[in-house]
PDB file as gemmi writes it, atoms N, CA and C in Angstrom:
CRYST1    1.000    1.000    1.000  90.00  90.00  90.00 P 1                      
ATOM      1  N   UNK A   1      -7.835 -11.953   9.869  1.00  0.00           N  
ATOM      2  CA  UNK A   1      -6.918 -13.055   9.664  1.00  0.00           C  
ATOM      3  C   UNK A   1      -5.490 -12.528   9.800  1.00  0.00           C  
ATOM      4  N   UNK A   2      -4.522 -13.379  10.477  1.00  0.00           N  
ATOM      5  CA  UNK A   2      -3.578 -12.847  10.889  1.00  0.00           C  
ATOM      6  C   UNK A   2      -2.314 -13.296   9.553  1.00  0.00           C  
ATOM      7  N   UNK A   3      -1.458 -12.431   9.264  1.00  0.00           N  
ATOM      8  CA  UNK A   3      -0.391 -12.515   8.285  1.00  0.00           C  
ATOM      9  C   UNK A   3       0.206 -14.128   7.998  1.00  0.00           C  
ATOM     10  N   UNK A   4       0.177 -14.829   9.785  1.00  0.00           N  
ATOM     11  CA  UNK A   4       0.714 -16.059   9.420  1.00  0.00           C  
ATOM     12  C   UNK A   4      -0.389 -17.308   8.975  1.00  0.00           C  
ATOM     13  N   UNK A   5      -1.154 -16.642   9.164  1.00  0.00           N  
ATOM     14  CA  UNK A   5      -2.556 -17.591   8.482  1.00  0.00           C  
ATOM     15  C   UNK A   5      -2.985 -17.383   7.510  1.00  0.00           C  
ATOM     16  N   UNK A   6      -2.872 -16.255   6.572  1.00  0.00           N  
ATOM     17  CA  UNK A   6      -2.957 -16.120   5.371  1.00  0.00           C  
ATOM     18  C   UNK A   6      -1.898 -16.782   4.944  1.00  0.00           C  
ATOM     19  N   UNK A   7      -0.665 -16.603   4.883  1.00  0.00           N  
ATOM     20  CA  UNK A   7       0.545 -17.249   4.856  1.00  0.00           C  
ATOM     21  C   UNK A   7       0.005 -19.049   4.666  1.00  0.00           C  
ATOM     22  N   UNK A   8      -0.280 -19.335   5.887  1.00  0.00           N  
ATOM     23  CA  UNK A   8      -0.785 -20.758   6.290  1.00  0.00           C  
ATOM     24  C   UNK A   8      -1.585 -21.059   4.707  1.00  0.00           C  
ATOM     25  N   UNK A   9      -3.049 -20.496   4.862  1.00  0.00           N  
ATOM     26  CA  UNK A   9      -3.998 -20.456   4.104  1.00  0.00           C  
ATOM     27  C   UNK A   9      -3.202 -20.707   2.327  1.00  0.00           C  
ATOM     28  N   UNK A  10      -2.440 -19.505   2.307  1.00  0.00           N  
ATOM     29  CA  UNK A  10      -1.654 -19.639   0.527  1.00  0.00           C  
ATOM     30  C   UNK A  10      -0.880 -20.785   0.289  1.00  0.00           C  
ATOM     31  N   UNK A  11      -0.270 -21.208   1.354  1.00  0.00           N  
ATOM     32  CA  UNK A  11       0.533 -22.589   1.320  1.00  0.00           C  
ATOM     33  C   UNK A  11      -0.622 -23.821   1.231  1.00  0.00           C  
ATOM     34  N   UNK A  12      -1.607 -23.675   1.997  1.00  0.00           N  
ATOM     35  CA  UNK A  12      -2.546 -24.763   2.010  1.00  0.00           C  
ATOM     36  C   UNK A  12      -3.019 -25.055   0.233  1.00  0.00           C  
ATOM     37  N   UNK A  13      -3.614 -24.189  -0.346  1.00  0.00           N  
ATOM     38  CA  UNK A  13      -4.209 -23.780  -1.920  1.00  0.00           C  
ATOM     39  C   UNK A  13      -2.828 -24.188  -2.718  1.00  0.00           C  
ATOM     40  N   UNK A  14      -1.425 -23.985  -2.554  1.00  0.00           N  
ATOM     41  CA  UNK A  14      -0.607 -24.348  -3.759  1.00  0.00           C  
ATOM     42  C   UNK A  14      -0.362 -25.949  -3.340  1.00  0.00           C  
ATOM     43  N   UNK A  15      -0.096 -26.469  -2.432  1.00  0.00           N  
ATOM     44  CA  UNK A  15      -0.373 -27.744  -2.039  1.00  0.00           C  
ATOM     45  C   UNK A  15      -1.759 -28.665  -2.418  1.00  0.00           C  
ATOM     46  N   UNK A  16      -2.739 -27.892  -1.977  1.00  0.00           N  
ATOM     47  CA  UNK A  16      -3.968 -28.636  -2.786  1.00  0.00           C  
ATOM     48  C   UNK A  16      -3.578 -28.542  -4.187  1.00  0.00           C  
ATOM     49  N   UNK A  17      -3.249 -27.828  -5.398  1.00  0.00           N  
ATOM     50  CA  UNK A  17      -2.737 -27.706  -6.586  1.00  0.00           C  
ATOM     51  C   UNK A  17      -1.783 -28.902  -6.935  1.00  0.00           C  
ATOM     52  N   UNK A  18      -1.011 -29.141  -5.933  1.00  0.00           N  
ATOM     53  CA  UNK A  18       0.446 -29.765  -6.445  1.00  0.00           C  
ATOM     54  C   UNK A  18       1.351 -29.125  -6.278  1.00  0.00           C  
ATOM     55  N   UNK A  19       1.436 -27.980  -6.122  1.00  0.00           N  
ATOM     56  CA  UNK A  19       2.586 -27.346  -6.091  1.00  0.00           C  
ATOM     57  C   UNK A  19       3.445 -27.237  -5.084  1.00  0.00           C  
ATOM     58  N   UNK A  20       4.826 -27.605  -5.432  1.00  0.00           N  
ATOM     59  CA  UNK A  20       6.161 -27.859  -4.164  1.00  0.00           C  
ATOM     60  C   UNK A  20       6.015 -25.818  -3.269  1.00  0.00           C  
ATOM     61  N   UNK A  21       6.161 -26.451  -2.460  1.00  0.00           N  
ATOM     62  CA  UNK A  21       6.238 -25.122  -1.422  1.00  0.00           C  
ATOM     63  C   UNK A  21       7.937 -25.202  -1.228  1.00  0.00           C  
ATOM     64  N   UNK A  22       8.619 -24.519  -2.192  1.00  0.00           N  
ATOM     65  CA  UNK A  22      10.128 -24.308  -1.786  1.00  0.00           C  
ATOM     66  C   UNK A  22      10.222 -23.281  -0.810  1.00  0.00           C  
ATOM     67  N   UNK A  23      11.357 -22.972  -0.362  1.00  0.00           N  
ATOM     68  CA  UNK A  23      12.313 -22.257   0.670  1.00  0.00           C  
ATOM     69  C   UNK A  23      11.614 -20.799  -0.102  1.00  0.00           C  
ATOM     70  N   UNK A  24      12.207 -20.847  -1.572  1.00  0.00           N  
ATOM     71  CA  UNK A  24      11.598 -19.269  -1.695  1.00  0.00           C  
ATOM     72  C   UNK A  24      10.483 -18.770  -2.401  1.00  0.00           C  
ATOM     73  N   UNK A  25       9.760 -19.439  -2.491  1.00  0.00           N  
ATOM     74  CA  UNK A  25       8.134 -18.963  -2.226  1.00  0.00           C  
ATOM     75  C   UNK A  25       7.578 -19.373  -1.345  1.00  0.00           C  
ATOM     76  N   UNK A  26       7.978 -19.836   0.098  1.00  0.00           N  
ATOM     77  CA  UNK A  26       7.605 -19.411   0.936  1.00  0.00           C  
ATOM     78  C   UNK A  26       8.129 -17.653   1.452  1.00  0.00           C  
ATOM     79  N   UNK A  27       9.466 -17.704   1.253  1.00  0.00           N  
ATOM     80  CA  UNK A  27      10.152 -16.530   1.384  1.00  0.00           C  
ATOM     81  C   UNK A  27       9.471 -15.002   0.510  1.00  0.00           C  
ATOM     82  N   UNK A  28       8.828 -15.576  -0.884  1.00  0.00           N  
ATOM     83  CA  UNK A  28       8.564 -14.547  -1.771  1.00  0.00           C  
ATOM     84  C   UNK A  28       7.230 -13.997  -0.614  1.00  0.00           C  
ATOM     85  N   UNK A  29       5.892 -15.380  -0.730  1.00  0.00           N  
ATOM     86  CA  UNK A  29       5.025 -14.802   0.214  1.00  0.00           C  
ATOM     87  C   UNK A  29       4.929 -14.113   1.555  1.00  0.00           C  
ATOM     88  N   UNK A  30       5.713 -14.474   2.399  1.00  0.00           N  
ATOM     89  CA  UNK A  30       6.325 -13.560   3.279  1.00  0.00           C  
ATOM     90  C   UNK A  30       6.555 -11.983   3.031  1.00  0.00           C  
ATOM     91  N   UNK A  31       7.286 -11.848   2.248  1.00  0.00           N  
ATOM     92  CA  UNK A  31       7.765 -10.505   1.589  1.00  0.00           C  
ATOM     93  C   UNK A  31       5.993  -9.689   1.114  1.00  0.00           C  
ATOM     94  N   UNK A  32       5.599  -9.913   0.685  1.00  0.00           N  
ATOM     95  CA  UNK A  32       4.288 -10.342   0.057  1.00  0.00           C  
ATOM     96  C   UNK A  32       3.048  -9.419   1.299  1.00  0.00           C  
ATOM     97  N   UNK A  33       3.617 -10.496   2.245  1.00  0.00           N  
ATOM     98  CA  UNK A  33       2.408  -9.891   3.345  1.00  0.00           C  
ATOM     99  C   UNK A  33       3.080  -8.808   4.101  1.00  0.00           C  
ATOM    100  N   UNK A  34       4.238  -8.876   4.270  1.00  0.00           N  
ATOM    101  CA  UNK A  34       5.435  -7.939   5.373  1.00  0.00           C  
ATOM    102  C   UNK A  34       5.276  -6.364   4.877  1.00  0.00           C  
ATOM    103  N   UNK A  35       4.986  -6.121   3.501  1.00  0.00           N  
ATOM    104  CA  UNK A  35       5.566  -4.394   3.451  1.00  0.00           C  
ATOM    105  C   UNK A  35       4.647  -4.452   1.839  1.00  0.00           C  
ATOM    106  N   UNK A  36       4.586  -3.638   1.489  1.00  0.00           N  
ATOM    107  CA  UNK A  36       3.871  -2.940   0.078  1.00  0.00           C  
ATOM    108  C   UNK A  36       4.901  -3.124  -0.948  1.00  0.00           C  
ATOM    109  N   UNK A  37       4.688  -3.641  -2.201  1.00  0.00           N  
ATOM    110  CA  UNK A  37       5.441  -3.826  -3.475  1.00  0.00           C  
ATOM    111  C   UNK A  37       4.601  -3.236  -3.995  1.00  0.00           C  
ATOM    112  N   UNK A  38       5.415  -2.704  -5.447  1.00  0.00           N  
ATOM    113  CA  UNK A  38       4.742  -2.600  -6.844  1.00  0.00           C  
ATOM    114  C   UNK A  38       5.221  -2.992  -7.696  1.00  0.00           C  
ATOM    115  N   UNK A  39       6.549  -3.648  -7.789  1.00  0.00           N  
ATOM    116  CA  UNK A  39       6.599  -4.502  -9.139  1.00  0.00           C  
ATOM    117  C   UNK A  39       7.381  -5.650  -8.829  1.00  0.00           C  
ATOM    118  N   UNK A  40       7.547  -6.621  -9.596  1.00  0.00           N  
ATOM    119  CA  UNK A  40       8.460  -7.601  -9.388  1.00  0.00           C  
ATOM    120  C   UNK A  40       9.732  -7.396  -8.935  1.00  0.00           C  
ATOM    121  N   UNK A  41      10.045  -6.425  -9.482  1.00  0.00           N  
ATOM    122  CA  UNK A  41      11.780  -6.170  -9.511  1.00  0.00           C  
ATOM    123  C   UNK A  41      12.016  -5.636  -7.879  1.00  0.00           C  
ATOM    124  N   UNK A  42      10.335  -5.082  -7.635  1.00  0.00           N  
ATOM    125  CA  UNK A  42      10.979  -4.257  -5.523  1.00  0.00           C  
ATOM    126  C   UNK A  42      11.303  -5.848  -5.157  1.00  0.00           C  
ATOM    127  N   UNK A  43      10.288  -6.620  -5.481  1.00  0.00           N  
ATOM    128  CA  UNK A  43      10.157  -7.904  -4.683  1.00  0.00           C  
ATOM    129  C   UNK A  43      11.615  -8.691  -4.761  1.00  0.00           C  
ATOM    130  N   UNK A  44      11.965  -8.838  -6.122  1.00  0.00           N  
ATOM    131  CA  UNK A  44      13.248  -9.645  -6.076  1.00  0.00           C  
ATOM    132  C   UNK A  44      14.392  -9.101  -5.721  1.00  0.00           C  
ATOM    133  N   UNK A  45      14.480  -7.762  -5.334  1.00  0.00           N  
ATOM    134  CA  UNK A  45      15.771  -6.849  -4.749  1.00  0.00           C  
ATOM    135  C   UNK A  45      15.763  -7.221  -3.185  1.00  0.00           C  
ATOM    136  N   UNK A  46      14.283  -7.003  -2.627  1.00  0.00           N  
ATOM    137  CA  UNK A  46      14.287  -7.508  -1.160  1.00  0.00           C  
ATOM    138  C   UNK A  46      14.174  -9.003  -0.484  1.00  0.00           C  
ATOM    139  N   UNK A  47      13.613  -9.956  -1.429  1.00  0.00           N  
ATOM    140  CA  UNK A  47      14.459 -11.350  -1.869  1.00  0.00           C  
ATOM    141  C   UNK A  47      15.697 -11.578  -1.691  1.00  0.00           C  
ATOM    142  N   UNK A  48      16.387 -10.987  -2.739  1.00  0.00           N  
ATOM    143  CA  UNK A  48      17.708 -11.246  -2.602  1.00  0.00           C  
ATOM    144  C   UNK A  48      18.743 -10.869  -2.001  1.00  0.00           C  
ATOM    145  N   UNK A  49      18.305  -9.592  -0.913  1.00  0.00           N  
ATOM    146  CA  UNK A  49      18.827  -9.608   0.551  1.00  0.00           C  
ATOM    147  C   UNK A  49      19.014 -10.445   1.270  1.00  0.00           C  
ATOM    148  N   UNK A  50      17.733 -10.994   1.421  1.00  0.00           N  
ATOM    149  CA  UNK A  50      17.504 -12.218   2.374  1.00  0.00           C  
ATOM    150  C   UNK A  50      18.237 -13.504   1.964  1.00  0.00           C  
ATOM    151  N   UNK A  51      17.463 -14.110   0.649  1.00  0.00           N  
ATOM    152  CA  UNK A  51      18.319 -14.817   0.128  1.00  0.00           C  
ATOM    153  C   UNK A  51      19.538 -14.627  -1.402  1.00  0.00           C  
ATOM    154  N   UNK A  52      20.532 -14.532  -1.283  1.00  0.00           N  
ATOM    155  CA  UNK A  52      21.132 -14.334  -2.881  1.00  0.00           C  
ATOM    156  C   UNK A  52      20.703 -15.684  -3.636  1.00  0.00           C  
ATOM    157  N   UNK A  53      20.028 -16.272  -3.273  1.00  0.00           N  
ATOM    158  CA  UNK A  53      20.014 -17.500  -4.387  1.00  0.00           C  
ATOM    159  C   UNK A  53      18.819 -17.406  -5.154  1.00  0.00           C  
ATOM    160  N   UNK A  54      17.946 -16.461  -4.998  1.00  0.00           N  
ATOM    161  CA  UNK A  54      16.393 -15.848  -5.546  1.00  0.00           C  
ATOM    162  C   UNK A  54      17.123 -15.572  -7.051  1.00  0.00           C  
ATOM    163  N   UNK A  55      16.182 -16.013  -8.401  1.00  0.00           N  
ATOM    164  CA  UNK A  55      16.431 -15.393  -9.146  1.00  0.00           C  
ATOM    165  C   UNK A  55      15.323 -14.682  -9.860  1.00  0.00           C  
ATOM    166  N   UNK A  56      15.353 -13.708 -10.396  1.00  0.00           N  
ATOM    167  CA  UNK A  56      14.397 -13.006 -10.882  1.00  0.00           C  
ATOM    168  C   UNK A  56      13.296 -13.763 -11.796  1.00  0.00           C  
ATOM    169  N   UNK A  57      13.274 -14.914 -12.415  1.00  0.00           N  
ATOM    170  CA  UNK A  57      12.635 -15.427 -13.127  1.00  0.00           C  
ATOM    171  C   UNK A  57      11.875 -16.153 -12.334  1.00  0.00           C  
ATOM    172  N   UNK A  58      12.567 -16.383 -10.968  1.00  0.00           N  
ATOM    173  CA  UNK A  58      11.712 -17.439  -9.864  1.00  0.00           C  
ATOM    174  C   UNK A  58      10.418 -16.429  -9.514  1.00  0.00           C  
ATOM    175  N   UNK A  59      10.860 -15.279  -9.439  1.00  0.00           N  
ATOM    176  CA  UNK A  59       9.719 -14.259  -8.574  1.00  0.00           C  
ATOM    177  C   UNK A  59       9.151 -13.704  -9.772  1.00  0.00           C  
ATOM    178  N   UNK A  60       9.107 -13.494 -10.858  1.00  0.00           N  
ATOM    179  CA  UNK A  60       8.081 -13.476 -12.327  1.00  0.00           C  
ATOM    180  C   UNK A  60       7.212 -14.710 -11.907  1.00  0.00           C  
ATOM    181  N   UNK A  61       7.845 -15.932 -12.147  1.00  0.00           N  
ATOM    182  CA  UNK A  61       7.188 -16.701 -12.436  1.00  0.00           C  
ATOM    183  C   UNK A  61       6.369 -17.376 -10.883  1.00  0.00           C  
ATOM    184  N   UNK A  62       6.916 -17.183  -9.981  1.00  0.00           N  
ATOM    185  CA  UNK A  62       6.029 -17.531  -8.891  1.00  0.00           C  
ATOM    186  C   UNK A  62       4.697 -15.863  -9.010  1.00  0.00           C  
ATOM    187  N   UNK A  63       4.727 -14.911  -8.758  1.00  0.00           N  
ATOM    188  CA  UNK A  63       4.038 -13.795  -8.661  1.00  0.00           C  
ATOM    189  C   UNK A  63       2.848 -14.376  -9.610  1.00  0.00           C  
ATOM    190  N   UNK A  64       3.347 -14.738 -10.920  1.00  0.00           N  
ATOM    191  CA  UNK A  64       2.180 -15.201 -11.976  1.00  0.00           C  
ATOM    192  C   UNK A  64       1.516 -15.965 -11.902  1.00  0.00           C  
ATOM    193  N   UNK A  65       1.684 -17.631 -11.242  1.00  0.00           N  
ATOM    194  CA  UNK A  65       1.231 -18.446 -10.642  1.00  0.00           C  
ATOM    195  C   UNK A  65       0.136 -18.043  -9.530  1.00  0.00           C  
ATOM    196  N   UNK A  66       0.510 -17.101  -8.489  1.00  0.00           N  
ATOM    197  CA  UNK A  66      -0.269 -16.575  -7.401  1.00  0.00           C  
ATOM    198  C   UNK A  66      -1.460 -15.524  -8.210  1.00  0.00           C  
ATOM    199  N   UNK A  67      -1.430 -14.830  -8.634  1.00  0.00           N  
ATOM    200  CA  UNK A  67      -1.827 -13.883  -9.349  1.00  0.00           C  
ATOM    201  C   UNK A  67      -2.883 -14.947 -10.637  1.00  0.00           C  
ATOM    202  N   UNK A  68      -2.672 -16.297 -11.277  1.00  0.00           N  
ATOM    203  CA  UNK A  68      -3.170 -16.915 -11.664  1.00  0.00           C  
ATOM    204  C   UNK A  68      -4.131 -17.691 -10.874  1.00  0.00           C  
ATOM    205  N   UNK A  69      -3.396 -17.883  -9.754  1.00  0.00           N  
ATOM    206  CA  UNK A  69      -4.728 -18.759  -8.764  1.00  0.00           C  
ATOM    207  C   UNK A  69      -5.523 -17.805  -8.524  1.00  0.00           C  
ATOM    208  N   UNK A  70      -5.062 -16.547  -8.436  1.00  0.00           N  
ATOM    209  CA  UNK A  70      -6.454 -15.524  -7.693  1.00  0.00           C  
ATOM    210  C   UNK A  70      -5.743 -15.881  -6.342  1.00  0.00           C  
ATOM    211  N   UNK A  71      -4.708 -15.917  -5.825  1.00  0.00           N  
ATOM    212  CA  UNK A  71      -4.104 -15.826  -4.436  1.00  0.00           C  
ATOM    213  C   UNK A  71      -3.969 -14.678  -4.246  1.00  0.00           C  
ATOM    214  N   UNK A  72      -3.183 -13.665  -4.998  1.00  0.00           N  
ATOM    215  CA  UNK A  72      -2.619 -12.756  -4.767  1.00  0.00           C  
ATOM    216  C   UNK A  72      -3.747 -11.433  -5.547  1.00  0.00           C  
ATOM    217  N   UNK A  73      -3.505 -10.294  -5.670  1.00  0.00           N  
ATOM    218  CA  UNK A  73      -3.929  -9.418  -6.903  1.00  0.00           C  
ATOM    219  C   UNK A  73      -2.849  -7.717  -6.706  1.00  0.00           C  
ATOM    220  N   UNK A  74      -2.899  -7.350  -8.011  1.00  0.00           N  
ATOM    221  CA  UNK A  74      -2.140  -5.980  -7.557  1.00  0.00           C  
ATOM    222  C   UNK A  74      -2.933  -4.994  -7.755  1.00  0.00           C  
ATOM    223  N   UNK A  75      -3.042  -4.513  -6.663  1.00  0.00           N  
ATOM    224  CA  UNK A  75      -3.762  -2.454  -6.483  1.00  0.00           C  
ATOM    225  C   UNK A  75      -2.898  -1.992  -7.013  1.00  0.00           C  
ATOM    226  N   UNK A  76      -2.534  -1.219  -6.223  1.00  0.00           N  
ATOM    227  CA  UNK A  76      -0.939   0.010  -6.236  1.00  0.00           C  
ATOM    228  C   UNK A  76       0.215  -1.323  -5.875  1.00  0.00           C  
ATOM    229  N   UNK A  77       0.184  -1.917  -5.208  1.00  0.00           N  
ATOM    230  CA  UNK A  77       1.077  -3.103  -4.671  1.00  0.00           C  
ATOM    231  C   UNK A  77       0.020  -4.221  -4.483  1.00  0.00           C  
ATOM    232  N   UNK A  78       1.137  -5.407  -4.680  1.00  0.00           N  
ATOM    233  CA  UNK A  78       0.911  -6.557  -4.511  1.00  0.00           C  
ATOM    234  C   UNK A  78       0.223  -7.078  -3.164  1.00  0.00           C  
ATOM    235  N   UNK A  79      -0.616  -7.727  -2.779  1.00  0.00           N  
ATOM    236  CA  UNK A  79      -1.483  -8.140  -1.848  1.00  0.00           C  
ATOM    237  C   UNK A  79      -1.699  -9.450  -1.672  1.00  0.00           C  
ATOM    238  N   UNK A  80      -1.914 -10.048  -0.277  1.00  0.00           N  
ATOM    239  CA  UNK A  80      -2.519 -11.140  -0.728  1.00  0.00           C  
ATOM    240  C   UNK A  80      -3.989 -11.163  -0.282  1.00  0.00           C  
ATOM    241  N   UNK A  81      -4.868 -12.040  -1.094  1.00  0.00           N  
ATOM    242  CA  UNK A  81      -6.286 -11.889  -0.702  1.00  0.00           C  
ATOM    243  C   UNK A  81      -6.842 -12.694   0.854  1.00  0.00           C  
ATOM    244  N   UNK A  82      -7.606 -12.010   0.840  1.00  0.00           N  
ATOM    245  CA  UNK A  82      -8.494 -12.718   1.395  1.00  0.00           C  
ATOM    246  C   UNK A  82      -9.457 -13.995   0.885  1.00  0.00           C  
ATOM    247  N   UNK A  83      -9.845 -14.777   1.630  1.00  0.00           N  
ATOM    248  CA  UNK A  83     -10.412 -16.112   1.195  1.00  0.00           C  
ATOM    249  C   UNK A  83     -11.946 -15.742   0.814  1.00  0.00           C  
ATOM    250  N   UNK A  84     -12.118 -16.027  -0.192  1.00  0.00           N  
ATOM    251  CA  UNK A  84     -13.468 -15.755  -0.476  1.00  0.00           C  
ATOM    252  C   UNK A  84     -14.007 -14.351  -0.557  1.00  0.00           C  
ATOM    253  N   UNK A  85     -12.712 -13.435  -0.869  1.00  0.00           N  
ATOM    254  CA  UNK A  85     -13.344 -11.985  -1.113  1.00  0.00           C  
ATOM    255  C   UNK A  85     -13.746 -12.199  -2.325  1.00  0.00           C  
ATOM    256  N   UNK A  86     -14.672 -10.867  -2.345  1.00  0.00           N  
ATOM    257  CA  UNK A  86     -15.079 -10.845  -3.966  1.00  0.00           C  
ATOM    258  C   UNK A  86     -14.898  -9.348  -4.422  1.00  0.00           C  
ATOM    259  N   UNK A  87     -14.691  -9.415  -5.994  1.00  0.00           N  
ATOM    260  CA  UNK A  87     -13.643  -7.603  -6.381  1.00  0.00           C  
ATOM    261  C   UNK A  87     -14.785  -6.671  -6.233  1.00  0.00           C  
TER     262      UNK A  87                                                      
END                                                                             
């Protein structure tokens, strides 16, 4: 599966939820699939390159949400899953 279809795929699941797909969690997930994190704080430093309007509580609290659906999970860094993997 290719980065923008997982991408696709994570947007599809917070939409089935209800959940608004803003500017920056689309932006967070991006970041997400693009390069290896390990904590919130890599994520919201390279966020807020891109955008300065990211605030750190947005990327806590989006990461937790993903990480709550079972979208995301962290190894060494943050990942996003695959559909229907199992641990």
């Amino acid at each position: 599966m290719s980065q923008e279809e997982k991408l696709e795929a994570v947007i599809g699941r917070l939409k089935e939820m209800g959940y608004r797909i803003t500017s920056q969690r689309r932006l967070l997930l991006r970041l997400i699939l693009e390069s290896e994190y390990s904590s919130c704080k890599e994520i919201y430093f390279a966020a807020k390159k891109i955008d300065g309007r990211v605030g750190i509580a947005t990327v806590y609290r989006t990461i937790q949400l993903l990480e709550d659906m079972e979208l995301i999970r962290k190894r060494w860094s943050y990942e996003v899953k695959e559909s229907r993997e199992k641990e």
